[in-house]
N, C-alpha and C positions, 0 to 999 in steps of 0.2 A: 306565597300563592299555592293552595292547594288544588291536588288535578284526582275527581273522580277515578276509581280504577278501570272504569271502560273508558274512558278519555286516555288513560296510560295506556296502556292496552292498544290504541287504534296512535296513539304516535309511533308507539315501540314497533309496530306495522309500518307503519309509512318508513322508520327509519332504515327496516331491514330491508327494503323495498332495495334502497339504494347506495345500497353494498354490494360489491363488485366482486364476484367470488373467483379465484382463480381455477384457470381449467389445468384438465390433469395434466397435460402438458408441463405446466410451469410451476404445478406440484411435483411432480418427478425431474422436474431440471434442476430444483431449489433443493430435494432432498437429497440428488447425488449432490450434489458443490458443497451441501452442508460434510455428508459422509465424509468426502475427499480431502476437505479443510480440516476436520477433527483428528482423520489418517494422520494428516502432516503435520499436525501440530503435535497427537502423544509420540509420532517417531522421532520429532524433534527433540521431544520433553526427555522420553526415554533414554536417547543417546546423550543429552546434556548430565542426567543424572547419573549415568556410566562414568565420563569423563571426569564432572567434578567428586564424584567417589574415588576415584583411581588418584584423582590430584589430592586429596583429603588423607586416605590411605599412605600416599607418599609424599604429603607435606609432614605427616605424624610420626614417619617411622614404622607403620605399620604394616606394607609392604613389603612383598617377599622379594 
């Protein structure tokens, strides 16, 4: 079924219509929780790749 491009055009309208936009509020509570989860996960990441280097290092023998 094809739809004229002013027929596309006036649903693409109605569709936007009825989208829910979020207010800044819950734009800035979504981007700290994001910031703060990314924080805890590279300091996670960081200190797991210290330790399993250290373990690596001193499963090898290469360790001072």
């Amino acid at each position: 079924m094809k739809v004229s491009p002013i027929q596309f055009f006036r649903q693409v309208k109605q569709e936007v219509k009825k989208v829910t936009w979020p207010t800044k509020k819950e734009v800035s509570q979504a981007s700290i929780m994001v910031i703060v989860i990314v924080t805890i996960a590279a300091t996670f990441f960081f200190f797991t790749d210290v330790v399993l280097a250290w373990a690596v290092k001193l499963i090898l023998g290469l360790g001072v």
